[in-house]
C-alpha positions as CSV (number, residue, x, y, z in Angstrom):
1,X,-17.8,7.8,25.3
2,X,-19.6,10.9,23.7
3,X,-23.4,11.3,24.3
4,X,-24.9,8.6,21.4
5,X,-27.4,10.5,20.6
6,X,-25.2,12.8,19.5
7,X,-23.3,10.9,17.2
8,X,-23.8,10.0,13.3
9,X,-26.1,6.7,12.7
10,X,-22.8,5.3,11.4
11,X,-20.4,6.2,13.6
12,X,-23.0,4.1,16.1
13,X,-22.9,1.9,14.0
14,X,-19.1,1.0,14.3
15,X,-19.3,1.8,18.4
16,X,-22.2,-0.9,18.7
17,X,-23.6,-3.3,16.3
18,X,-21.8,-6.8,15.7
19,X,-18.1,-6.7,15.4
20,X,-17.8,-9.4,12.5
21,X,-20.7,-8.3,10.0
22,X,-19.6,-4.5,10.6
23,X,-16.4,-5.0,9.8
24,X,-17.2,-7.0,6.5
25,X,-19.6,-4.4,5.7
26,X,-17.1,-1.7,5.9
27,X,-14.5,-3.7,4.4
28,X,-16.3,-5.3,1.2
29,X,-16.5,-2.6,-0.7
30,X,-12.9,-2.0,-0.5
31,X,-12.0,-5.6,-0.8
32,X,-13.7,-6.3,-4.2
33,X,-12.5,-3.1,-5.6
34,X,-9.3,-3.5,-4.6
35,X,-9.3,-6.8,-6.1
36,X,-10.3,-5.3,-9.0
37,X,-7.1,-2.5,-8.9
38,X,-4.9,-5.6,-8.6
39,X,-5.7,-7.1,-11.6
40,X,-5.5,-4.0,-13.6
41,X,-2.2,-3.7,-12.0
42,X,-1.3,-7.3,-13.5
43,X,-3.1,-6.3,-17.3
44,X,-0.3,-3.5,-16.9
45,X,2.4,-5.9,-16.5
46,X,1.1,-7.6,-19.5
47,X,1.3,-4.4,-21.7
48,X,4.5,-4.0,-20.6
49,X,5.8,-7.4,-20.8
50,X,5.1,-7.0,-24.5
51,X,8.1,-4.8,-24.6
52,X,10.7,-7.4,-23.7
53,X,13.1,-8.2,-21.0
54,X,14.5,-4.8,-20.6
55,X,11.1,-3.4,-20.0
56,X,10.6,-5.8,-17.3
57,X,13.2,-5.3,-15.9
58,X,13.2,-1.7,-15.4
59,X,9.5,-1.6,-14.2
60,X,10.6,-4.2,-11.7
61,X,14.1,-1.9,-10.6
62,X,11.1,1.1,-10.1
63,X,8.4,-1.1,-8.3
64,X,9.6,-0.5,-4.8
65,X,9.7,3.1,-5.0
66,X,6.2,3.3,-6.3
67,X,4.7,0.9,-4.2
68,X,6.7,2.8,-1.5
69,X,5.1,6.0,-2.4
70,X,1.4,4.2,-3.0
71,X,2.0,2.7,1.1
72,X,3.0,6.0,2.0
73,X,0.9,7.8,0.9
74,X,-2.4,5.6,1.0
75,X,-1.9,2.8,4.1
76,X,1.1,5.3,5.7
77,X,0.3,8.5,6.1
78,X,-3.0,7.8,4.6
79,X,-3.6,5.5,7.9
80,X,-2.9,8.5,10.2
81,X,-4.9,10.9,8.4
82,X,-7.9,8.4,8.6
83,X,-7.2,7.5,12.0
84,X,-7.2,10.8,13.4
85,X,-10.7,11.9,11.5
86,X,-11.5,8.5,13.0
87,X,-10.7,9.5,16.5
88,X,-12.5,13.0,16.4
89,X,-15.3,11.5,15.0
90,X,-15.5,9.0,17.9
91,X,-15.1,11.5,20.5
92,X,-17.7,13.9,18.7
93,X,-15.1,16.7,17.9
94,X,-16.8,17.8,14.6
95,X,-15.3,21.2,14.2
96,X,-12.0,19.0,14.5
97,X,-12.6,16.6,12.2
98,X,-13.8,19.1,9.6
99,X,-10.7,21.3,10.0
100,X,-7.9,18.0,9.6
101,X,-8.8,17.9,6.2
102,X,-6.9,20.5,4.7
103,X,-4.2,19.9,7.3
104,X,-3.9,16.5,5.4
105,X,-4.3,18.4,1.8
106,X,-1.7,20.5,3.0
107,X,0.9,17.4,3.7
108,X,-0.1,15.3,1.0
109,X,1.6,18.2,-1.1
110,X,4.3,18.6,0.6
111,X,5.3,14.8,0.8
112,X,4.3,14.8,-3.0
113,X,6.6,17.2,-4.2
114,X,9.6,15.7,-1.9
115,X,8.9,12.0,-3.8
116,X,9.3,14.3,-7.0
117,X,12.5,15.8,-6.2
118,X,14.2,13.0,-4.9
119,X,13.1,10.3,-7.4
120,X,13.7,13.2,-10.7
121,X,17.7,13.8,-8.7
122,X,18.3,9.8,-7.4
123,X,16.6,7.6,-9.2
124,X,18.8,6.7,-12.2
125,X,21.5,6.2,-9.6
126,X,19.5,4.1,-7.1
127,X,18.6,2.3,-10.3
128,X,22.0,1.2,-11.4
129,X,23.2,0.2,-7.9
130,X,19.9,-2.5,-8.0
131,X,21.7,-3.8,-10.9
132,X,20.2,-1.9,-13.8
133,X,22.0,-1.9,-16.8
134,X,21.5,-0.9,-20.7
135,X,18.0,-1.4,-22.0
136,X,17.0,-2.3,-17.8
137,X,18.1,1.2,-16.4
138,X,17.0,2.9,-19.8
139,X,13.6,1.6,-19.2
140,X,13.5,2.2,-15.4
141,X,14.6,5.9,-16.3
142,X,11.8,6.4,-18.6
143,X,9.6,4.9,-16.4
144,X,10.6,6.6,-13.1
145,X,10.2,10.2,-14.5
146,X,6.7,9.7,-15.8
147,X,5.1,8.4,-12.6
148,X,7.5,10.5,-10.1
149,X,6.5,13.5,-12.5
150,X,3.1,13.3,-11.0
151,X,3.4,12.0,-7.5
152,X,1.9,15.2,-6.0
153,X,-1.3,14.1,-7.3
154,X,-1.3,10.4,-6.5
155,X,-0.6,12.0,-2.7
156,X,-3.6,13.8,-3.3
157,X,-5.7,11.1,-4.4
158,X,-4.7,8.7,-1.5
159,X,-5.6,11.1,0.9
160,X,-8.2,12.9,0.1
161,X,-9.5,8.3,0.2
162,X,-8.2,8.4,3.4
163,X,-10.2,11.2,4.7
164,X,-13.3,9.9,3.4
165,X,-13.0,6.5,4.5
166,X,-12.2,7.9,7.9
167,X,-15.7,8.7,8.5
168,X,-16.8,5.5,7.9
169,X,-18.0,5.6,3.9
170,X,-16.3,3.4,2.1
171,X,-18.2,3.3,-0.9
172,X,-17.5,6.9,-2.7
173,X,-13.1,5.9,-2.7
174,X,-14.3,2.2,-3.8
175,X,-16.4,3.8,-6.6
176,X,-13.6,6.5,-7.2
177,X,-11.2,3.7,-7.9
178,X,-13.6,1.4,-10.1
179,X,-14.1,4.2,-12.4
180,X,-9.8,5.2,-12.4
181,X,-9.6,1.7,-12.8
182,X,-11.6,1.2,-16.1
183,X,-9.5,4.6,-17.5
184,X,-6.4,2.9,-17.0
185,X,-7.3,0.0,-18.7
186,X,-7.9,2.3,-21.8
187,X,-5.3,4.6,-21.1
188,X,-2.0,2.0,-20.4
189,X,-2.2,0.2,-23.1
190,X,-2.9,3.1,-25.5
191,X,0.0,5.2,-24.4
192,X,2.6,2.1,-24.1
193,X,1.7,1.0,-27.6
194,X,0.6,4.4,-29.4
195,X,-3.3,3.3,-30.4
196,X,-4.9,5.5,-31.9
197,X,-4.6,9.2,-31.7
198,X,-2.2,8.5,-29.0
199,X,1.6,8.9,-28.9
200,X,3.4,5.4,-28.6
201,X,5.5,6.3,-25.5
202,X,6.8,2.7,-24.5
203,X,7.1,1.7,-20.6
204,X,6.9,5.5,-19.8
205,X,3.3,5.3,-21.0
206,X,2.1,2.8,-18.2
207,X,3.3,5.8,-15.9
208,X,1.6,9.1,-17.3
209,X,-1.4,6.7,-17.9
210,X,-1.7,5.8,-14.0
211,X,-1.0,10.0,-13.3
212,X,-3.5,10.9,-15.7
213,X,-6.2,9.0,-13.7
214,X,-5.4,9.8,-10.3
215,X,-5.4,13.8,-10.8
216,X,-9.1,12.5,-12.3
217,X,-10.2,10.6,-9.3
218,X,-8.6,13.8,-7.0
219,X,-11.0,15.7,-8.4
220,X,-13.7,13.6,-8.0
221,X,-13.1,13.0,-4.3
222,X,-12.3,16.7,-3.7
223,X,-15.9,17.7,-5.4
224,X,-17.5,15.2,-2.8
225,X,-15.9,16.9,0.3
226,X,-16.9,20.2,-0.4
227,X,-20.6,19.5,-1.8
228,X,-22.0,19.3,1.6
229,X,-22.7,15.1,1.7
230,X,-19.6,14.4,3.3
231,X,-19.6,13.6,6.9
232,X,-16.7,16.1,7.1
233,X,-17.1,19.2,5.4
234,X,-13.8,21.3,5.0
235,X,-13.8,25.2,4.7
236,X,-11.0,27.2,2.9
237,X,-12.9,30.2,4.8
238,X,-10.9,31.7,8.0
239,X,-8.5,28.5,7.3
240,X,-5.8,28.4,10.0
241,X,-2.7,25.8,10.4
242,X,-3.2,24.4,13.6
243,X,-0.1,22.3,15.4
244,X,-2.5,20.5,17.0
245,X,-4.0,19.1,14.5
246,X,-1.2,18.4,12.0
247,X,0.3,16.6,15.6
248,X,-2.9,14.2,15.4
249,X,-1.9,13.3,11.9
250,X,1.4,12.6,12.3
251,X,1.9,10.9,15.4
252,X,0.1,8.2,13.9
253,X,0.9,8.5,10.2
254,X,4.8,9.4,10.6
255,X,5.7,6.6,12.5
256,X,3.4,4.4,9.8
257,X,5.0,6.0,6.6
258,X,8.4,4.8,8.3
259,X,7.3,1.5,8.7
260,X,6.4,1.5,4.7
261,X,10.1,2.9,4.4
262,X,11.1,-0.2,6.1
263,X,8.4,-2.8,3.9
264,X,10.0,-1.2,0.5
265,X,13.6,-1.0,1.9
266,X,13.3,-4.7,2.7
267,X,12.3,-5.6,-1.0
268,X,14.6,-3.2,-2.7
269,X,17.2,-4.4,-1.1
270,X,16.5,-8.2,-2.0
271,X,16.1,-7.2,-5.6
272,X,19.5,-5.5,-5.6
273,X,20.7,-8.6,-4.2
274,X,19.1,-10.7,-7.2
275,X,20.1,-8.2,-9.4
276,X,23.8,-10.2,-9.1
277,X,22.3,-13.2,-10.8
278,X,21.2,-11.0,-14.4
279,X,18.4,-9.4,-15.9
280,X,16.2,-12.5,-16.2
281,X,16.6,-13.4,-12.5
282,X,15.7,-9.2,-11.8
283,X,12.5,-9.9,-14.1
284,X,11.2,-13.3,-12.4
285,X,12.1,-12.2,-9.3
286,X,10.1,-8.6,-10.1
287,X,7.0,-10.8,-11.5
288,X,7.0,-12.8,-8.4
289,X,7.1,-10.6,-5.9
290,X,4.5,-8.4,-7.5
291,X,2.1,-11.2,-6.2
292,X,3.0,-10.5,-2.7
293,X,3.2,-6.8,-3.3
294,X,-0.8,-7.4,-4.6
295,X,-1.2,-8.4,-1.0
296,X,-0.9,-5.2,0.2
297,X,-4.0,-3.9,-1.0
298,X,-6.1,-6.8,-0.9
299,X,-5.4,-6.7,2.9
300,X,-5.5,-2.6,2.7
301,X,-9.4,-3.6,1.9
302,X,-9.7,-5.1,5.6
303,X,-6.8,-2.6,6.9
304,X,-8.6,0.5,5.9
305,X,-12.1,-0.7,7.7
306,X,-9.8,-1.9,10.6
307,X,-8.4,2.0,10.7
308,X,-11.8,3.2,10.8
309,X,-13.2,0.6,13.3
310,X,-10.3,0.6,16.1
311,X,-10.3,4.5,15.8
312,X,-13.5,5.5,16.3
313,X,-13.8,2.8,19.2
314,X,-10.6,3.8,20.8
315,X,-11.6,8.1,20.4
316,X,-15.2,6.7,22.1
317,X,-13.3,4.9,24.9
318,X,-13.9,1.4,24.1
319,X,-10.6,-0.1,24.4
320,X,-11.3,-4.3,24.7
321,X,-14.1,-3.7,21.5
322,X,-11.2,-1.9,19.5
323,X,-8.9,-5.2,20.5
324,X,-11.3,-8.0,19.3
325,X,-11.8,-5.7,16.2
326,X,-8.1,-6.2,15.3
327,X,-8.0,-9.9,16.3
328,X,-11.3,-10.5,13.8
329,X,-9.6,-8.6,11.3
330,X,-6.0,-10.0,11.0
331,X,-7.6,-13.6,11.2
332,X,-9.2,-13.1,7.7
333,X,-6.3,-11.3,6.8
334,X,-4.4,-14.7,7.0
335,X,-6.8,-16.6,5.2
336,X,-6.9,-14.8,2.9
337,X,-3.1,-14.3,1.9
338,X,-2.0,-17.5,2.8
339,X,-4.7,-18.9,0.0
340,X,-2.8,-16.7,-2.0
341,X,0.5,-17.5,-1.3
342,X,-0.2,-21.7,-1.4
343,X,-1.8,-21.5,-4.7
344,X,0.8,-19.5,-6.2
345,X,3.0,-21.8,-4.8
346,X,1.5,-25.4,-6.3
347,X,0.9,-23.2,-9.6
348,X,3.6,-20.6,-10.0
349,X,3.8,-20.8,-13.7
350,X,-0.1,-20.3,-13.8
351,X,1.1,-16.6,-12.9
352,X,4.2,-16.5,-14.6
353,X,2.6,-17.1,-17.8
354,X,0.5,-14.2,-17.6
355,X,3.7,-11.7,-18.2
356,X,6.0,-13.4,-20.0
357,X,7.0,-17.1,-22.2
358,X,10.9,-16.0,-21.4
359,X,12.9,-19.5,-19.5
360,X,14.9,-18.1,-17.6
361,X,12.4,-15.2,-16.2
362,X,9.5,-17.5,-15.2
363,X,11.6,-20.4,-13.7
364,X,13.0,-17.7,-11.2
365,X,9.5,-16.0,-10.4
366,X,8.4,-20.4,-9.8
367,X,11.5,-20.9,-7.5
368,X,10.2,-17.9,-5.6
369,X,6.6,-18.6,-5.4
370,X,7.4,-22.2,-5.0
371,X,9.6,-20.8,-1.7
372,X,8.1,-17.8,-0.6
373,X,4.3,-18.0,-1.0
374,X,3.4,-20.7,2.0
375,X,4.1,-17.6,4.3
376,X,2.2,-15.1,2.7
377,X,-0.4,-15.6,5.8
378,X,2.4,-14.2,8.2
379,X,2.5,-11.0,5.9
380,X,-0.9,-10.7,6.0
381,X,-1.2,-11.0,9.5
382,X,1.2,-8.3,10.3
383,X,-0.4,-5.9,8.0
384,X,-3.4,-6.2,9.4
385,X,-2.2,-5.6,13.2
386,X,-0.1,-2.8,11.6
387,X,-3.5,-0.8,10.2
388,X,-5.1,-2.1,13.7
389,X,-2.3,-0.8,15.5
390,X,-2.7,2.8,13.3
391,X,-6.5,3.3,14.5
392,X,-5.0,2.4,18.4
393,X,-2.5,5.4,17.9
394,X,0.1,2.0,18.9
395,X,3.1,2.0,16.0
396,X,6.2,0.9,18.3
397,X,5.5,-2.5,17.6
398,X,5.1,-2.3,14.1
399,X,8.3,-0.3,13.5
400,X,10.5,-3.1,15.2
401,X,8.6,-6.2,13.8
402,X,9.3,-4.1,10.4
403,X,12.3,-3.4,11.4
404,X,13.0,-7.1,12.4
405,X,12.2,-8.2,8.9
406,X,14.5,-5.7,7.3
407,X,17.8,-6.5,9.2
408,X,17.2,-10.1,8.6
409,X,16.6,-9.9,4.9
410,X,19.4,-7.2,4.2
411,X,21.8,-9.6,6.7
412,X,20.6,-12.6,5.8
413,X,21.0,-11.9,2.2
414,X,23.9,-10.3,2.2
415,X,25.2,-13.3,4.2
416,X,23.6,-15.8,1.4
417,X,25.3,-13.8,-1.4
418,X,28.5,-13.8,0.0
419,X,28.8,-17.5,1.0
420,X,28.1,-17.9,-2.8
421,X,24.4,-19.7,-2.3
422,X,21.9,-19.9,-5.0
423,X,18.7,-17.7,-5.5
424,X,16.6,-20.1,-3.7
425,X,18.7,-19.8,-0.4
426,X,18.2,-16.2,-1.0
427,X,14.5,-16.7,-1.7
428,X,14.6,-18.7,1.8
429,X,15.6,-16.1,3.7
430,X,12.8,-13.7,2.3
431,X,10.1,-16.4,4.0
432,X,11.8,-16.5,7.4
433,X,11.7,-12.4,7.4
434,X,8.1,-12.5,6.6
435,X,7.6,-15.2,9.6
436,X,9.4,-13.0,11.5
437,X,7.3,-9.9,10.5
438,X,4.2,-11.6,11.5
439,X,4.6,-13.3,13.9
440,X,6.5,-10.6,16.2
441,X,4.1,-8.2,15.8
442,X,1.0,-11.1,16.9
443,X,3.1,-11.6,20.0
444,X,3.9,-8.1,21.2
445,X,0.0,-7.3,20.6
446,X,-1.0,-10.1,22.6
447,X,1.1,-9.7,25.3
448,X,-0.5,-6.4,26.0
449,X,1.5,-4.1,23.2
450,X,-1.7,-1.8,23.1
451,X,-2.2,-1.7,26.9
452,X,-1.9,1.7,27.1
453,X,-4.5,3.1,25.2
C-alpha cells in the first residue's frame, strides 16, 4: 500500500474510513442525479409519445443502440477509464494518472466516430429487420441520424465523467448532468414540437436536443480538468501515446464495453422478436422495458462509486476491503431495483399512462411489467458485481453471466416464437435470463471469481 501520507485526503478516505457510509457518500450524489436524468429521460418519451404510434415505435426500434452507446461509452469503457485512474491513484502513480487522460480523450474519439459510421451506413437496415415498417422505420431513421450524428461528443462527455469520478469527486459530473439535464428539458420539447424560434423537427428533435447538451456538459468538464482543481491534471505539452497506458484502459474497459454489447444485444434481439406481434406490441414492449433500461443508471449511481472504491483499494493492495465493498454495494443494488421492478409490476399501467392512452400499447408494456419486473433485483445485482468486478480488473465472469443471459433470451425466444407462444411466454423467458444474469455472476464471485487479484 503506498506511503499514506503521501496520498490525497480522499483517496484515504476510500482506503480507510467505514465501508457503508463511504460508499453512500460517494454514491449519493450520483444516485439522486441520476434519478433525476431518468425522469427527464421519461418527460422525453412523453414529447414524443405526442407524436403517435409510429413515433413510438421508431424511438423504441433505436433505444438499444443508444442505450448501447450510453453503456459503452459511460459504465463500459467509461468503467475502465475510471478504474484505471482509480488504480494509479491508489498506488500513488500521479504522473500516471495525469497522463491516462488524454489516452481516454483520445479513444473516446475514436469509438465516437466508429458509432457514427456504422449507425449513419446500418442503421435503417438493422431497423427494418427489428420489424420497422412505414411511419416506425421512418421515424427510427430520423431519429437514429440526429443522435448518431453526434455520438463523438456524447463519447466525450461520458468520459471525460469517467475520469473525474475516478479520482473520487463525484460531485462536478453530478452537477454537470443536473445542469444538461434542465437544458434538455427546454431543448426536447422545443425542437420536437417547433416552440418558439425553434424549428419543429418531430422525433429527430429529441435527438439533436440530447447532442446539443452533451457537447455543453463536454466543455464544462474539459474546462474543470485543465483549471488546475482537478485531482488529475492533464497536459497537451510533450504529450506522448503510451501502450502502456492505453493497455490499463482497455483491459478493463474492452472486455466491459463487450459485456454492454452483450446487455443491448440481448434486448434488441427480444424486441425484434416482438416486433412479429405489430407495432403496438414494439411500442408497449419499448415503454416497458425502458423501465428496466432506467435501471441501469440508477444502479450506475452505486456502480460508479463501486468503480472508484474497489479500484483504488485493489491498486493500494487491499484485496478482502475491495470484496466487502462489492458485497455492500450489490446488496442495495437489489433493493433498490427489485422495489422497482414489484411496483411496476402491481401498477404497470401507473407507468403506461405516462406515454401513451393507446389499448393495445399499454396492455403489452402491463403484461411485461406484470412478468418481468419481480426480477429486476437479479439485474440489479449483476450490474453492480459487473462495475465491482471493473474496479477488480475481474471481467471473465461478467462476460459469461452476460453471455448466459443472451443465449437464453435469443434461444429461448426464438424457441417461444417458433412453437407459436404468446408475448407473455416470450416476456417469461426475458425474467429467467435476468435470473440467470444475476445470479451466475453472485455465484462465480463468491466462489472466489476475484481470487486472483
Amino acid at each position: 500500500m503506498a506511503t499514506a501520507a503521501r496520498l490525497a485526503p480522499r483517496t484515504r478516505r476510500i482506503l480507510g474510513a467505514p465501508i457503508a457510509p463511504t460508499l453512500l457518500a460517494l454514491a449519493a450524489p450520483n444516485v439522486a442525479v441520476l434519478v433525476l436524468q431518468s425522469g427527464v429521460s421519461v418527460l422525453e418519451a412523453y414529447f414524443v409519445g405526442r407524436l403517435g404510434p409510429d413515433a413510438l415505435a421508431g424511438v423504441a426500434l433505436v433505444f438499444p443502440l443508444v442505450m448501447l452507446m450510453q453503456t459503452m461509452s459511460a459504465g463500459g469503457m467509461g468503467g475502465g477509464v475510471a478504474s484505471a485512474v482509480a488504480r494509479a491513484l491508489g498506488a500513488n502513480r500521479r504522473d500516471d494518472a495525469d497522463r491516462l487522460v488524454l489516452h481516454a480523450a483520445i479513444i473516446a474519439i475514436t469509438m465516437g466516430a466508429l458509432f457514427t459510421v456504422a449507425a449513419l451506413m446500418g442503421g435503417p437496415s438493422l431497423y427494418r429487420v427489428m420489424g420497422g415498417v412505414g411511419g416506425a422505420l421512418d421515424a427510427a431513421a430520423g431519429y437514429s441520424t440526429a443522435i448518431f450524428g453526434g455520438a463523438v461528443v456524447i463519447w466525450m462527455f461520458n468520459t471525460l465523467s469517467a475520469v473525474v469520478r475516478g479520482t473520487g469527486n463525484m460531485a462536478v459530473p453530478a452537477m454537470t448532468v443536473v445542469t444538461c439535464s434542465v437544458l434538455l428539458l427546454g431543448f426536447s420539447p422545443s425542437l420536437i414540437f417547433g416552440w418558439g424560434p425553434f424549428p419543429r423537427l418531430g422525433v429527430a428533435g429529441a435527438g439533436v436536443a440530447s447532442v446539443t447538451v452533451y457537447a455543453l456538459g463536454a466543455g464544462v468538464l474539459l474546462a474543470f480538468l485543465f483549471s488546475g482543481r482537478s485531482l488529475v491534471r492533464p497536459s497537451l505539452r510533450a504529450f506522448r501515446p503510451e501502450r502502456r497506458l492505453f493497455a490499463e484502459i482497455l483491459r478493463v474497459g474492452a472486455p466491459a464495453a463487450l459485456n454492454t454489447v452483450q446487455t443491448n444485444l440481448t434486448v434488441a434481439i427480444l424486441t425484434g422478436l416482438v416486433g412479429g406481434f405489430g407495432t403496438y406490441a414494439v411500442a408497449g414492449y419499448g415503454l416497458g422495458a425502458r423501465l428496466e433500461y432506467m435501471q441501469i443508471p440508477i444502479v450506475f449511481g452505486l456502480g460508479a462509486a463501486l468503480v472508484t472504491m474497489v479500484g483504488t483499494n485493489v491498486g493500494a493492495g487491499q484485496h478482502a476491503r475491495a470484496r466487502r465493498v462489492a458485497w455492500i454495494g450489490a446488496g442495495l443494488a437489489a433493493l433498490i431495483t427489485e422495489t422497482i421492478g414489484v411496483a411496476a409490476a402491481l401498477a404497470p399501467h401507473a407507468w403506461m399512462g405516462l406515454f401513451t392512452s393507446e389499448p393495445a400499447v399499454m396492455e403489452a408494456g402491463a403484461q411485461y411489467l406484470r412478468t418481468v419486473g419481480p426480477f429486476y433485483g437479479f439485474f440489479g445485482l449483476g450490474l453492480a458485481l459487473y462495475f465491482a468486478s471493473q474496479g477488480a480488473g475481474r471481467l471473465l465472469w461478467p462476460l459469461l453471466a452476460g453471455f448466459s443471459r443472451l443465449s437464453l433470451a435469443a434461444v429461448g425466444g426464438t424457441v417461444v416464437i417458433t412453437l407459436g407462444a404468446g408475448l407473455g411466454t416470450l416476456f417469461a423467458v426475458m425474467a429467467a435470463a435476468m435470473v440467470v444474469f444475476g445470479g451466475s455472476l453472485a455465484l462465480a464471485i463468491r466462489g472466489g471469481a476475484w481470487r486472483r487479484t
